[in-house]
RODO-2510 file (C-alpha; in nm, 4 decimals, decimal comma):
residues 248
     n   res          X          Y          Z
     1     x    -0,6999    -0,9345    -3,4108
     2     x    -0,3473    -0,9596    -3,2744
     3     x    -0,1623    -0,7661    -3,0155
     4     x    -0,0203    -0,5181    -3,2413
     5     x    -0,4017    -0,4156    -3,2988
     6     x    -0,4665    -0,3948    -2,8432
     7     x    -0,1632    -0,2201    -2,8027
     8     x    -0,2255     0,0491    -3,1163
     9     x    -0,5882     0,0832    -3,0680
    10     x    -0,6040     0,0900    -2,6700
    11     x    -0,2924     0,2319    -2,6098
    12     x    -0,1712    -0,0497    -2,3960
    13     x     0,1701    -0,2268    -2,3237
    14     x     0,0430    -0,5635    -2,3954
    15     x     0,3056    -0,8123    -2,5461
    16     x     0,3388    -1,1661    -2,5540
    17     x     0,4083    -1,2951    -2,2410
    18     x     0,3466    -1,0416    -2,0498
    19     x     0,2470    -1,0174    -1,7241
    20     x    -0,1057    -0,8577    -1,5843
    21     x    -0,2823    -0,8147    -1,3013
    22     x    -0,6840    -0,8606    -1,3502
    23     x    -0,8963    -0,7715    -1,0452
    24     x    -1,2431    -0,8112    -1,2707
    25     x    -1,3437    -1,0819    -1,0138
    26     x    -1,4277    -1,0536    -0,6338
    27     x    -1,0212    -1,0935    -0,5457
    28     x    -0,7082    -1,0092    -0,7810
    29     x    -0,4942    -1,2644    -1,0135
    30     x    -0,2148    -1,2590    -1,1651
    31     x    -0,1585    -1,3845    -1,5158
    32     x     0,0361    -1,4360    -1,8254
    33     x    -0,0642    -1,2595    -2,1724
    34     x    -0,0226    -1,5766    -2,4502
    35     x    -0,2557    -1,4325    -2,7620
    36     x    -0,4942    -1,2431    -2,8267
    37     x    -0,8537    -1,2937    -3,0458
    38     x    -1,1359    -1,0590    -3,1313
    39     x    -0,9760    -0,7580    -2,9992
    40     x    -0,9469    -0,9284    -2,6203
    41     x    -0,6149    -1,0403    -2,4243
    42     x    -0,6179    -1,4324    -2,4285
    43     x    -0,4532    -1,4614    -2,0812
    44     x    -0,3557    -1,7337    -1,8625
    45     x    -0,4146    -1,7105    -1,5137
    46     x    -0,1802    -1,8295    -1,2227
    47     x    -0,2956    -2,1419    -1,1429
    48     x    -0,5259    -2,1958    -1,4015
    49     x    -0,4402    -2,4464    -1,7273
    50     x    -0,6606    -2,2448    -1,9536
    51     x    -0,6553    -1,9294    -2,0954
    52     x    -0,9626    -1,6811    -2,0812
    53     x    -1,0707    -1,3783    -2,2454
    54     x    -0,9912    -1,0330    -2,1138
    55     x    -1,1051    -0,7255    -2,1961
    56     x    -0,7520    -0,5264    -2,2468
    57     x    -0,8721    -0,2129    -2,0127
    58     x    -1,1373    -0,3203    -1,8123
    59     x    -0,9746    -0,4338    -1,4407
    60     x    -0,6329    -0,5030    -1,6229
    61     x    -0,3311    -0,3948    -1,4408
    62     x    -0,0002    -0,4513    -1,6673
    63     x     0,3097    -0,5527    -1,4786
    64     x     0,6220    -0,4442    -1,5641
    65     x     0,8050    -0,6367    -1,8048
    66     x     1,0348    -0,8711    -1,7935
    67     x     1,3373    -1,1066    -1,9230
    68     x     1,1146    -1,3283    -2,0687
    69     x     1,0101    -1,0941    -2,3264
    70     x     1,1739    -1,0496    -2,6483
    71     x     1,3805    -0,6962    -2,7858
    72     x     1,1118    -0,6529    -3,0256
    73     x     0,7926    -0,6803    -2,8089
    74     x     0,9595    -0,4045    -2,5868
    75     x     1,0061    -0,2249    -2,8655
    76     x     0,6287    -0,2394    -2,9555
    77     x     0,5128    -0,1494    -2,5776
    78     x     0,7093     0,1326    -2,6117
    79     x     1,0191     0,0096    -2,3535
    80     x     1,3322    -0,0609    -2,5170
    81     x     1,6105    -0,2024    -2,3194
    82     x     2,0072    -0,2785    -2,4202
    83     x     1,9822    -0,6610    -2,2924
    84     x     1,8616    -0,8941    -2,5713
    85     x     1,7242    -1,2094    -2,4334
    86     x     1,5609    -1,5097    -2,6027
    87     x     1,2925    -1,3982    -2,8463
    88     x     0,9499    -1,5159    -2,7619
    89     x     0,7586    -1,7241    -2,9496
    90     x     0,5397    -1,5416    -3,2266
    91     x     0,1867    -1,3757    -3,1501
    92     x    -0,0881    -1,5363    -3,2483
    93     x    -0,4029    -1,3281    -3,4017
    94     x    -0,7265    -1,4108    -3,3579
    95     x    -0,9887    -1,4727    -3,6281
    96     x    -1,2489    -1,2255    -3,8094
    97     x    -1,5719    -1,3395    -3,6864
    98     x    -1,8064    -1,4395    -4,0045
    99     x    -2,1637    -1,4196    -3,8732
   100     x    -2,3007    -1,0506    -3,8704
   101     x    -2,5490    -0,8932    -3,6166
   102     x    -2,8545    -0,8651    -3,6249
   103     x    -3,1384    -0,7282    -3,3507
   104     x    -3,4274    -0,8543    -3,3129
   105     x    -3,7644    -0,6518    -3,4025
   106     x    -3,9789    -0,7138    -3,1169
   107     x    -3,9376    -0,8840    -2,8024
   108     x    -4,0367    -1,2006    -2,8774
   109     x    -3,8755    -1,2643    -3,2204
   110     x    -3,5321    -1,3933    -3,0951
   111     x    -3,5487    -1,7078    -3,2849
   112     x    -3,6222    -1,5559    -3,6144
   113     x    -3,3373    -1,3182    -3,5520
   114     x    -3,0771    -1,6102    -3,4952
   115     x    -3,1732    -1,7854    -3,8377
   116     x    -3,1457    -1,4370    -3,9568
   117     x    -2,8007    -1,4649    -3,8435
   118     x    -2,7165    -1,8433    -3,9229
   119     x    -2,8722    -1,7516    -4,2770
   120     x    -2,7469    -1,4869    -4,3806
   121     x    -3,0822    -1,3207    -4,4588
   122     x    -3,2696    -1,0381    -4,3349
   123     x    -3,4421    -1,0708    -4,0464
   124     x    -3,7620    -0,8764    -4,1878
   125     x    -3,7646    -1,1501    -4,4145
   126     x    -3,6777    -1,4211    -4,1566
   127     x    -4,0228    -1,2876    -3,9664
   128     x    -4,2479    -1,2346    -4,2310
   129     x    -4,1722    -1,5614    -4,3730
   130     x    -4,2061    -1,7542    -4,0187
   131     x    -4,2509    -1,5778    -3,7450
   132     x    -4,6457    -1,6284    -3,6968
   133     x    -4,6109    -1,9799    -3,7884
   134     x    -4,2900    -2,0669    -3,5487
   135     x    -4,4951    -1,8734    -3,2777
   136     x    -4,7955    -2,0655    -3,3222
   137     x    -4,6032    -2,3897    -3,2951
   138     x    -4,6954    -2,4792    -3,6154
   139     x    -4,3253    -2,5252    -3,7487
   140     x    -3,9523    -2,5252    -3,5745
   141     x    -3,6556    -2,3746    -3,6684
   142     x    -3,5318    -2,6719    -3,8622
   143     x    -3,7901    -2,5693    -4,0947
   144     x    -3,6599    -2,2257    -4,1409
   145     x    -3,2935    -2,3176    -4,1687
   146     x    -3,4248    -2,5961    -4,4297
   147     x    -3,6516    -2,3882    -4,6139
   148     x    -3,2965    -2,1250    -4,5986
   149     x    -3,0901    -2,3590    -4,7122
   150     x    -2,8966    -2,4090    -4,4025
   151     x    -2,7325    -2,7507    -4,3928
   152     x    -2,7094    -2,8089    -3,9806
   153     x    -2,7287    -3,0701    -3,7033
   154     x    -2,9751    -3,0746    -3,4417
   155     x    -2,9516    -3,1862    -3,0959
   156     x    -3,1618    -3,4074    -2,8344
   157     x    -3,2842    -3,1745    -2,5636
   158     x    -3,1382    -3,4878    -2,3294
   159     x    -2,8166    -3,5173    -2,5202
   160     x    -2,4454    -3,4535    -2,3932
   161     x    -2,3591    -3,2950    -2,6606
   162     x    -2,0778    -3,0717    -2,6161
   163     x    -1,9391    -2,7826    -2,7859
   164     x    -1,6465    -2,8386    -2,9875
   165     x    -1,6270    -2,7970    -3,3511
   166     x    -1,5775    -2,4464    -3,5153
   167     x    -1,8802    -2,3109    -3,5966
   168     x    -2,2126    -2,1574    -3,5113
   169     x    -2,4459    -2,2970    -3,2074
   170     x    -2,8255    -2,1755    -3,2384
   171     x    -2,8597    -2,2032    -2,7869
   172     x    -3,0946    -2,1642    -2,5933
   173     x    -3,0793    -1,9903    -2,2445
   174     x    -3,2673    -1,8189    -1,9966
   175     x    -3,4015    -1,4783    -2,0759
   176     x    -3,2694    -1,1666    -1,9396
   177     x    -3,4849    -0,9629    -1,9881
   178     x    -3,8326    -1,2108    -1,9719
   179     x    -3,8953    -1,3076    -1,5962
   180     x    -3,9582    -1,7298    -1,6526
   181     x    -3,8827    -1,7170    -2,0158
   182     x    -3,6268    -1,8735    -2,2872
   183     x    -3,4189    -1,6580    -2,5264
   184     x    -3,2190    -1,7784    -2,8463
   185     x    -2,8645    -1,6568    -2,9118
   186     x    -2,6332    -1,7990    -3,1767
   187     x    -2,2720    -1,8870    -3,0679
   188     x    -1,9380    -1,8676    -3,3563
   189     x    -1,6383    -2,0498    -3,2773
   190     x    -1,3508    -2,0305    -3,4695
   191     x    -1,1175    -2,2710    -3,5859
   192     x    -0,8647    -2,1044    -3,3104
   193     x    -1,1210    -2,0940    -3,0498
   194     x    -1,2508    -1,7592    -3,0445
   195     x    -1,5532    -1,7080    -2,9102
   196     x    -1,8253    -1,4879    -2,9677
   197     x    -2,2060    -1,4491    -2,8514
   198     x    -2,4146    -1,3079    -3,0937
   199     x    -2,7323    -1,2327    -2,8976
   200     x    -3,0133    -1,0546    -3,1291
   201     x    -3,1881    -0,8752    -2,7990
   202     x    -2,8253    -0,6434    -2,8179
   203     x    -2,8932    -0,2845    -2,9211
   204     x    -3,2212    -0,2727    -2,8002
   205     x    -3,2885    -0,0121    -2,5596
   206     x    -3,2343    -0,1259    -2,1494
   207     x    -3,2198    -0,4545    -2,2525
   208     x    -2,9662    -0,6955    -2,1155
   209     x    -2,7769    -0,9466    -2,3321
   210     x    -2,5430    -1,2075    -2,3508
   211     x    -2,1364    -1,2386    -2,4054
   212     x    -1,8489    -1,5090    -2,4293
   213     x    -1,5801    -1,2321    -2,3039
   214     x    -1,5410    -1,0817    -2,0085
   215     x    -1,8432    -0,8314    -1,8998
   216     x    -1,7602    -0,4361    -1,9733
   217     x    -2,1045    -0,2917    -1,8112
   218     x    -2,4039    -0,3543    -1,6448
   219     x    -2,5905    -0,4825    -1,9425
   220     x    -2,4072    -0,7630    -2,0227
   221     x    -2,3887    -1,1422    -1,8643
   222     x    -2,1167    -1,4209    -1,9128
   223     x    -2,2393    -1,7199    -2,0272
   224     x    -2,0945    -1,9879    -1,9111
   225     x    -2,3459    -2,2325    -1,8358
   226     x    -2,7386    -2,2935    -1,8319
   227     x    -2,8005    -2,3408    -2,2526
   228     x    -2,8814    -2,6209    -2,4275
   229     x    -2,7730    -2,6666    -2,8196
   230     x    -3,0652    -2,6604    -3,0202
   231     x    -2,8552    -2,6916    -3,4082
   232     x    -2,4908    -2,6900    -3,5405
   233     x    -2,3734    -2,5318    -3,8451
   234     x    -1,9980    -2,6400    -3,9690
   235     x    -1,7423    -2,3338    -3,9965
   236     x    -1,7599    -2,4201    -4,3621
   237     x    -2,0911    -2,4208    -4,4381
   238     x    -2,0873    -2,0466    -4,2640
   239     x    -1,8162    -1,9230    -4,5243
   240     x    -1,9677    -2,0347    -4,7838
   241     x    -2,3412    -1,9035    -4,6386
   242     x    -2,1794    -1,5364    -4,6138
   243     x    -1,9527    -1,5451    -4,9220
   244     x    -2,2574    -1,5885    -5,1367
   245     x    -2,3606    -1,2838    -5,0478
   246     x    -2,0049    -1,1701    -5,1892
   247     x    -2,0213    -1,3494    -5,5110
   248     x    -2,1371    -1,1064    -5,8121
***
């Protein structure tokens, strides 16, 4: 989703290269706007030599604009000017996410959801099928996604593994929600590296769960660190998971 999409849908004067103020953490920053993905400012703070993802309302100040920022952009902010400096360089929009949500059914069938998710199957089905069975240790979840049809790569617990590739990550973190307990979220990562946390506990009522953006309330948490990669499934091997369902 590109910054035509913020600045239409959350009324906003965010254009490329813009300057913001975010005060979401415990002292306030300054940035630079350079994209935007999955309906979230990609902005670059002073100082860092990443860029993160910010919600476009949540503790986001927008500075007034400057020379840097080409006639058109002001334009679409809603500021035209008479000086015409150097156009900027074009706005990048983010990717459509493929996987799509699902919640888990009970509290203890996060696993089932994920393959659910990586699947492309129902999660009733996902549980009926397995659920006893993967509870009972009597199979894992590489015999789910096999038995799915899933092709994927697992990981060594003791691996260093990182994340990289686009594609979908079946993780496992702590629970939010389960005092001394493990939960299983799937992360997609797209091929511009957009991320998003599809945790199946989400929806459920006073439950906490899991996000790659910046938090908007009390129920969610970053994550940022403390998971391990249980499986990998290619980009690829998604689309052509969830354009089956597509095909007549």
């Amino acid at each position: 989703m590109s910054l035509d999409y913020i600045r239409e849908t959350y009324k906003v004067p965010a254009v490329l290269n813009g300057r913001v103020r975010y005060s979401g953490d415990a002292i306030q920053r300054e940035g630079t706007i350079v994209g935007a993905g999955n309906a979230h400012l990609k902005v670059q703070l002073d100082g860092d030599d990443f860029a993160g993802n910010y919600h476009p309302t949540w503790k986001m100040e927008y500075l007034p604009l400057s020379g840097d920022i080409s006639d058109q952009e002001w334009i679409n902010a809603g500021c035209p000017r008479e000086s015409s400096p150097a156009a900027a360089e074009p706005d990048s929009a983010g990717e459509v996410m493929v996987i799509k949500h699902q919640q888990q059914p009970c509290p203890v069938s996060c696993t089932s959801a994920c393959i659910a998710m990586l699947s492309n199957t129902p999660v009733a089905d996902v549980v009926t099928r397995f659920h006893d069975d993967y509870r009972a240790s009597k199979i894992g979840f590489g015999h789910m996604l096999r038995e799915l049809g899933v092709p994927y790569k697992a990981f060594m617990t003791d691996g260093m593994d990182a994340i990289e590739p686009a594609g979908a990550y079946l993780l496992t973190v702590p629970s939010l929600n389960l005092v001394a307990q493990n939960h299983s979220v799937v992360l997609e990562i797209t091929e511009d590296w957009d991320w998003w946390i599809h945790d199946p506990v989400k929806g459920r009522e006073g439950k906490r769960y899991y996000t790659a953006n910046v938090v908007q309330c009390e129920a969610e948490q970053m994550l940022s660190s403390g998971y391990s990669i249980e499986a990998f499934v290619s980009m690829d091997d998604l689309r052509r998971i969830y354009a089956a369902e597509a095909t007549p």
